[in-house]
N, C-alpha and C positions, 0 to 999 in steps of 0.2 A: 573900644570896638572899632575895628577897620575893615575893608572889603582886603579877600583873599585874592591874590595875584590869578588867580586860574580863573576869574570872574569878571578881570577887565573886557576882554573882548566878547561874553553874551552880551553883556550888561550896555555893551556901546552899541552893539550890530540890535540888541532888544529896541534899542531905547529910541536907533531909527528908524526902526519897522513899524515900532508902535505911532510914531509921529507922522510917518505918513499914511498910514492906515484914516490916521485924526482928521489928517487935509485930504485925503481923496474923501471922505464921508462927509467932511463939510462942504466940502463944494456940490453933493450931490444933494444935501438936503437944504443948504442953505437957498434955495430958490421958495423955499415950503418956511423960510421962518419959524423952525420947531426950535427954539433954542431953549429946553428943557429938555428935549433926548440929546443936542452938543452938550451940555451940563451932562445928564447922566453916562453921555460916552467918557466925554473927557475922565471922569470920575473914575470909572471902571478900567481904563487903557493903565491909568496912572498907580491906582491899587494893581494892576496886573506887575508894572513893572516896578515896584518898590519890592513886588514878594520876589520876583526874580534878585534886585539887588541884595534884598533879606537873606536869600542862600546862599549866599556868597560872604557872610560876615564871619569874621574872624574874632571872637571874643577873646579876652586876657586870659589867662589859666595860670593859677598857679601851680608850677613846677615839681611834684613830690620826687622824691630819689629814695626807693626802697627795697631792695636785692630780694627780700623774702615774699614780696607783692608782683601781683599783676594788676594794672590799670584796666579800666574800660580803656580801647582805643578809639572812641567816637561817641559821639552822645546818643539815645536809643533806646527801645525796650529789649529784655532779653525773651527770646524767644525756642531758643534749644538749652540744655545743658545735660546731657548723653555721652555715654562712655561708644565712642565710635572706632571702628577698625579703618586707617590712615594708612593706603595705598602708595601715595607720594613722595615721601620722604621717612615716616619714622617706620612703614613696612609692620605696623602694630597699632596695638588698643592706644587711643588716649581720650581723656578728657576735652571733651568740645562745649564752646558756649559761644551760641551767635547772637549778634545784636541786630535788630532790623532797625534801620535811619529809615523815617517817613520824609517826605516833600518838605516838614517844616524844622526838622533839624539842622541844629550845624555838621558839616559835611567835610570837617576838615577831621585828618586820621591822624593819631597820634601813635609812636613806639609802645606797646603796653609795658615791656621791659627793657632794661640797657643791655650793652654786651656790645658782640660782636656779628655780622650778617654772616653767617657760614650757608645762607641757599635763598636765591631767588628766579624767580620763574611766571612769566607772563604766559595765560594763554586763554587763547580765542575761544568763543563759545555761544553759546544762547541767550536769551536775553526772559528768562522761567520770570515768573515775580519771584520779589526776592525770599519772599519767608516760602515758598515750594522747597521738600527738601531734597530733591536732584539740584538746586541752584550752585548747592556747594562742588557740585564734580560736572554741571554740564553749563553754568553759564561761561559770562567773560570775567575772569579772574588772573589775582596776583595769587602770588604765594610767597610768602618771607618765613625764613628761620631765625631767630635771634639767639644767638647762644649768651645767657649771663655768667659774670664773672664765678658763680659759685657752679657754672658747669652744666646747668639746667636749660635744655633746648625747649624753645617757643617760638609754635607756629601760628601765624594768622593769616590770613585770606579776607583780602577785598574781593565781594562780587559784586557785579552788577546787577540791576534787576529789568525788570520790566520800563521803564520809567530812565535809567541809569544807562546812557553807555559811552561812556567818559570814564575811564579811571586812571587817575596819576599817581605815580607815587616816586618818589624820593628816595629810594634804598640803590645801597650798590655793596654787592658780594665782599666781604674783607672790609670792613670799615667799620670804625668802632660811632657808637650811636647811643646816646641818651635817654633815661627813662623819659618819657611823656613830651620829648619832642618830637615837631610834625613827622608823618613820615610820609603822608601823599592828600587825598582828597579824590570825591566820588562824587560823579554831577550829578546830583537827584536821587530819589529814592534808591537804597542800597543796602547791602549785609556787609558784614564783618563776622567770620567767623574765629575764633584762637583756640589754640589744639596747645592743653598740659597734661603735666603728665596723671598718670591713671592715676594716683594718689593724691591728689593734689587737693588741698584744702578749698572746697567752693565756697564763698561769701554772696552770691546773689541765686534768687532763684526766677522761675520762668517768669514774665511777666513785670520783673522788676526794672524799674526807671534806672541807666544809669548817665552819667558823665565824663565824657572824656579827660583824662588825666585827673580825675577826681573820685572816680568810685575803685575803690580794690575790688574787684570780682574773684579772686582765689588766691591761694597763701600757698607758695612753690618752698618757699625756705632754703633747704639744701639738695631736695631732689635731685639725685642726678652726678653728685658729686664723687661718688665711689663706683660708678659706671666709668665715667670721663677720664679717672685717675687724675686729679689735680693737684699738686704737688702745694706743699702747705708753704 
């Protein structure tokens, strides 16, 4: 377990706000000799900022590599899995499942498939909570396409939410990109949503707990492969 680079500077600018927050309180009650609300401050400032450090950690993951799978991109519960009409890029029906990240998840986002980045797109927006379902087309949002080697396009979207409005991400247009490596991170509560296609095998349903680079949530296989014309 390590802290995520995108977390050094809350966690330093946190950690001196909170400490002088500690010394202007204790100068003002240190005249009253309460030193069992110093004890219970200090106690409370120091849980405040270990939960700050806490979402910013970065756990180990182990690696899967599997063309016919989609990963969770993030750890979460699922909260959609709906055949929706995709305005943006596929101009049709696909398969959508978002995962809502609460305040105590990890917060770092992984590629759900390998391939290559054929479309990315940053845009400004609202800050809805995130399981609202205008979050997906009216907050602050990414949008990636990842096209896999067997030809089969996959879309996801980082939003922000209420709580979230921070989001980084890692992706650049033409570059080829690893199953279940990072590909950005979201400050605080947040969605994910990933767009397959209409047929696509679902493995999770509403409600279900997943893991980032550790749960398959739907089975793409070859999807897609006699659209693209891929030459054997």
């Amino acid at each position: 377990m390590k802290i995520n680079k995108e977390g050094y500077k809350i966690i330093a600018v946190s950690g001196v706000c909170l400490a002088a927050v500690w010394t202007l309180i204790y100068y003002m009650i240190a005249a009253h000799e309460n030193a069992w609300l110093m004890i219970l401050l200090s106690v409370l400032l120091l849980m405040f900022w270990f939960f700050i450090v806490s979402f910013f950690r970065e756990p180990r993951r182990i690696k899967i590599h599997d063309v016919d799978l989609v990963f969770s991109p993030c750890d979460g519960r699922v909260v959609v899995t709906e055949v929706v009409e995709d305005d943006e890029y596929f101009k049709g029906k696909r398969l959508q499942v978002s995962i809502f990240m609460s305040v105590t998840n990890v917060h770092i986002n992984w590629f759900p498939v390998g391939g290559i980045v054929k479309y990315f797109k940053y845009h400004p927006g609202r800050f809805l909570v995130a399981w609202h379902p205008k979050s997906s087309t009216e907050n602050e949002r990414t949008t990636t396409v990842v096209e896999t080697r067997n030809g089969v396009e996959v879309l996801f979207r980082q939003i922000a939410g209420i709580v979230a409005r921070r989001i980084v991400s890692y992706v650049k247009v033409d570059e080829t990109v690893n199953q279940n490596d990072k590909c950005g991170f979201i400050k605080f509560g947040s969605r994910i949503d990933i767009l397959l296609p209409e047929n696509a095998e679902l493995l999770v349903e509403i409600g279900d707990r997943v893991v980032g680079t550790l749960t398959p949530i739907a089975r793409i296989g070859d999807f897609g492969v006699e659209d693209n014309d891929i030459d054997e």
